[in-house]
C-alpha positions in Angstrom: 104.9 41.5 66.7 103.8 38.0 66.8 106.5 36.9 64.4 109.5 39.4 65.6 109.1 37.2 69.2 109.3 33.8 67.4 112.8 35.5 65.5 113.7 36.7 68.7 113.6 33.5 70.9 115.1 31.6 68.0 118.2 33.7 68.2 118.2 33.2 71.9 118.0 29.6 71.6 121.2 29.2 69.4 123.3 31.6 71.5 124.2 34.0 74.4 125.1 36.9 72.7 121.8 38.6 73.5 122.8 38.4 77.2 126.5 40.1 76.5 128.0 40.5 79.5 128.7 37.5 81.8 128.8 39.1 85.7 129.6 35.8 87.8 133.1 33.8 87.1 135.9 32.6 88.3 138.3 33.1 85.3 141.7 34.3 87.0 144.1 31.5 87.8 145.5 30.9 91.2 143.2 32.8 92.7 140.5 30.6 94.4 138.6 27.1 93.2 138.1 28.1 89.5 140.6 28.2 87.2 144.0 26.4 87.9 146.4 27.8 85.3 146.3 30.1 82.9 145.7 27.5 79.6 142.2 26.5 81.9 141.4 30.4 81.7 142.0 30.7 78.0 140.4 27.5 77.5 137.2 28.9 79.5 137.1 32.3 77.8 137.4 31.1 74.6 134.1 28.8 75.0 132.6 31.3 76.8 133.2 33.7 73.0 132.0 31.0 71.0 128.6 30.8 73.2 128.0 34.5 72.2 129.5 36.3 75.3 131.3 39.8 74.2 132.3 41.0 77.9 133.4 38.7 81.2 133.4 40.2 84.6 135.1 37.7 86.6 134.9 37.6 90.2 137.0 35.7 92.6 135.9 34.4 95.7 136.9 36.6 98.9 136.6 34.4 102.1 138.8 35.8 105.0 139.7 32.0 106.5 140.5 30.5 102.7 140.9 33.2 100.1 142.1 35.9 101.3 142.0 38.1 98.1 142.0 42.0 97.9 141.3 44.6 94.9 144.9 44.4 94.8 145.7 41.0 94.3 142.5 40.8 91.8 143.8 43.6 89.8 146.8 42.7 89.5 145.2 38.9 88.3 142.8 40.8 85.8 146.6 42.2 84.3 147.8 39.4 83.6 144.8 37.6 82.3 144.4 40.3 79.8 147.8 40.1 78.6 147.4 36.4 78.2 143.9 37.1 76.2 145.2 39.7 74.0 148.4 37.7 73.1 145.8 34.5 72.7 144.4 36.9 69.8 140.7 36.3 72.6 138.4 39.6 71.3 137.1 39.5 74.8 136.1 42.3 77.2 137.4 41.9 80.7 136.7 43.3 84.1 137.1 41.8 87.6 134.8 42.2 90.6 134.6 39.7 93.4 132.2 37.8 95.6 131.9 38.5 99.1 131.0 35.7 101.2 129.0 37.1 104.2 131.6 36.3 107.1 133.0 38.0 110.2 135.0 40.5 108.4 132.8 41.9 105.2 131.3 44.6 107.2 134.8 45.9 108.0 135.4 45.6 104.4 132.4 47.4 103.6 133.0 50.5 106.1 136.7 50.9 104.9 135.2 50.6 101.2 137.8 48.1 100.4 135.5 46.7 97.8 135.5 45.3 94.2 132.3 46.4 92.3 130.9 46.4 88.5 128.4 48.6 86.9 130.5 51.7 87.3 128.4 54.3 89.4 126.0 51.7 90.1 128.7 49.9 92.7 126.6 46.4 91.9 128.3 44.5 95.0 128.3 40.5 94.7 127.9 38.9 97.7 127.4 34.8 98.7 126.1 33.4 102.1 126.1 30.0 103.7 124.6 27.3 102.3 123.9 25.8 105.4 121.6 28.5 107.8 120.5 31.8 107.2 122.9 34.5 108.6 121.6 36.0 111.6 123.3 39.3 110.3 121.6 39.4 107.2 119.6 42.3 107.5 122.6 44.2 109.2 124.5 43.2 106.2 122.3 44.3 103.3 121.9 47.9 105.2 125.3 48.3 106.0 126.0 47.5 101.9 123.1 50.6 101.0 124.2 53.1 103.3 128.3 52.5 102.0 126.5 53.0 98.5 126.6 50.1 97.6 123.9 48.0 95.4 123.8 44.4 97.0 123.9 41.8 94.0 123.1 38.0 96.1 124.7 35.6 94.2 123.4 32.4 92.7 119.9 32.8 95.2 118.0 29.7 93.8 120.6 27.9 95.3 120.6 28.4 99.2 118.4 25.4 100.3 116.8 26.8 103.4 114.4 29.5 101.3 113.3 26.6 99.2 110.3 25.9 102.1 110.0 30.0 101.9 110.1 31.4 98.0 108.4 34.5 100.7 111.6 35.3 101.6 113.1 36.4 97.7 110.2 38.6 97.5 111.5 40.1 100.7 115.1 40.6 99.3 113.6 42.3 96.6 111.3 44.8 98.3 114.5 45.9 100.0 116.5 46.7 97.3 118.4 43.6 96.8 118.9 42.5 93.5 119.1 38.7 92.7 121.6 36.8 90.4 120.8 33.2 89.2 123.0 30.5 88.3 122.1 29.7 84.3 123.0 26.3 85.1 120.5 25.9 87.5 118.0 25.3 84.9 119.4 22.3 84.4 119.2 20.7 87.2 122.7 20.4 87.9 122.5 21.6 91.2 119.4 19.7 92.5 115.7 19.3 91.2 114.9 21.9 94.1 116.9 24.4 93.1 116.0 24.2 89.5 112.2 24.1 90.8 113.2 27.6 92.7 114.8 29.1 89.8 111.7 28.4 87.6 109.4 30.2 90.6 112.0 33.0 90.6 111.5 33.6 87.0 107.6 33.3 87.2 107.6 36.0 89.5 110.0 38.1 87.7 112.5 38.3 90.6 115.9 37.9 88.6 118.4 41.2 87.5 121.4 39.1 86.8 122.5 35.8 85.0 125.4 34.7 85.7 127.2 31.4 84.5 129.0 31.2 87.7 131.7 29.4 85.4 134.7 27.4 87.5 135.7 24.4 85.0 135.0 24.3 81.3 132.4 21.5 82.4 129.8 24.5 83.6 130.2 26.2 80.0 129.3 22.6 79.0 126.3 22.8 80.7 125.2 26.4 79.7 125.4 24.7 75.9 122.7 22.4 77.3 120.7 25.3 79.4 120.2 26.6 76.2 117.1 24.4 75.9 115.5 25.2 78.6 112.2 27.3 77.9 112.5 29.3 81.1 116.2 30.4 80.0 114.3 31.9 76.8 111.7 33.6 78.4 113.6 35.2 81.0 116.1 36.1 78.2 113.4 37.6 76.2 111.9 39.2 78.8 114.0 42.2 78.5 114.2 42.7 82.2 118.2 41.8 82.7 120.7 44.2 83.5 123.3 42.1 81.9 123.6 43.9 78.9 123.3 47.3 80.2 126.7 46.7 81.7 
């Protein structure tokens, strides 16, 4: 046993293909503050194959005062970003989501199920908030989300500065059904030493479902390259608790 973990974390260590699936991105050009053209998108997927990944669910941003973007508009993206893959000769799965940002109109979105989702039947539902103040509707919010059937996936959680006085509050999350995606990169650093401090205290406490590389510019699949080293990414990896390859 002893020996199959020291073979285990050393694949881990020289690639992602453990992990699978990728479920955070922003991959489709045009559509929001990743990817710019459709050579950046090939570009990106292409490094994202040679780190180990064998499935991308990308997931533009859906903010109703800057992008406004629909399951239509993303769908239609997704077409024309497979085309460009297959063509490319790319062996990459792709799917689309989106992430939510928790503004004035999601819970309208929510009740008229005009919704992008992954995980099939499981309706994992990736949502952002502030990075300023905690919403007042948050509660509301993640309720609203369960009772529409949906399974609330908070994005990138190490990251929201105002929990990083209160790890109490991912616990919280958690009891409630919430289901917490990290930011690979923050194990770097790259965001702040607090938020790679929070990420470290999330993974002690066993507290992350999802990874995501939350991947705008090829210099974030640059940095996963360098995440790599990072013990914590290995024992999390290891842990066998991600849902990232179930999907």
């Amino acid at each position: 046993m002893a020996l199959f973990g020291l073979i285990k974390k050393k694949v881990i260590a020289a690639d992602l293909s453990w992990l699978h699936t990728d479920i955070h991105s922003h991959f489709i050009p045009g559509l929001d503050d990743g990817a710019k053209s459709m050579e950046d998108s090939l570009e990106m997927i292409m490094a994202m194959e040679s780190l180990g990944y064998k499935k991308l669910i990308t997931t533009p941003h859906v903010i109703s005062d800057s992008y406004k973007n629909t399951p239509e508009t993303i769908l239609g993206g997704l077409s024309k970003l497979k085309e460009a893959v297959t063509k490319a000769g790319i062996g990459m799965e792709l799917e689309a989501a989106a992430e939510y940002y928790l503004d004035y109109d999601l819970k309208n979105k929510i009740e008229q199920r005009n919704i992008l989702t992954f995980g099939a039947d499981k309706k994992y539902l990736l949502w952002e908030i502030s990075f300023v103040n905690p919403p007042e509707n948050l509660n509301d919010t993640i309720f609203s989300m369960q009772t529409h059937g949906y399974t609330p996936v908070l994005a990138h959680v190490e990251r929201y500065n105002f929990w990083h006085r209160d790890y109490q509050k991912y616990e919280q999350l958690a009891s409630r059904g919430v289901l917490l995606q990290m930011n690979i990169n923050s194990l770097t650093g790259h965001y702040s030493g607090e938020t790679k401090k929070a990420a470290q205290w999330l993974i002690d406490n066993n507290l992350i479902s999802l990874l995501g590389s939350d991947c705008h510019h090829i210099g974030h699949i640059r940095l996963l390259k360098q995440a790599l080293k990072e013990k914590y990414l290995g024992r999390l990896l290891a842990s066998g608790k991600l849902l990232n390859q179930t999907l």
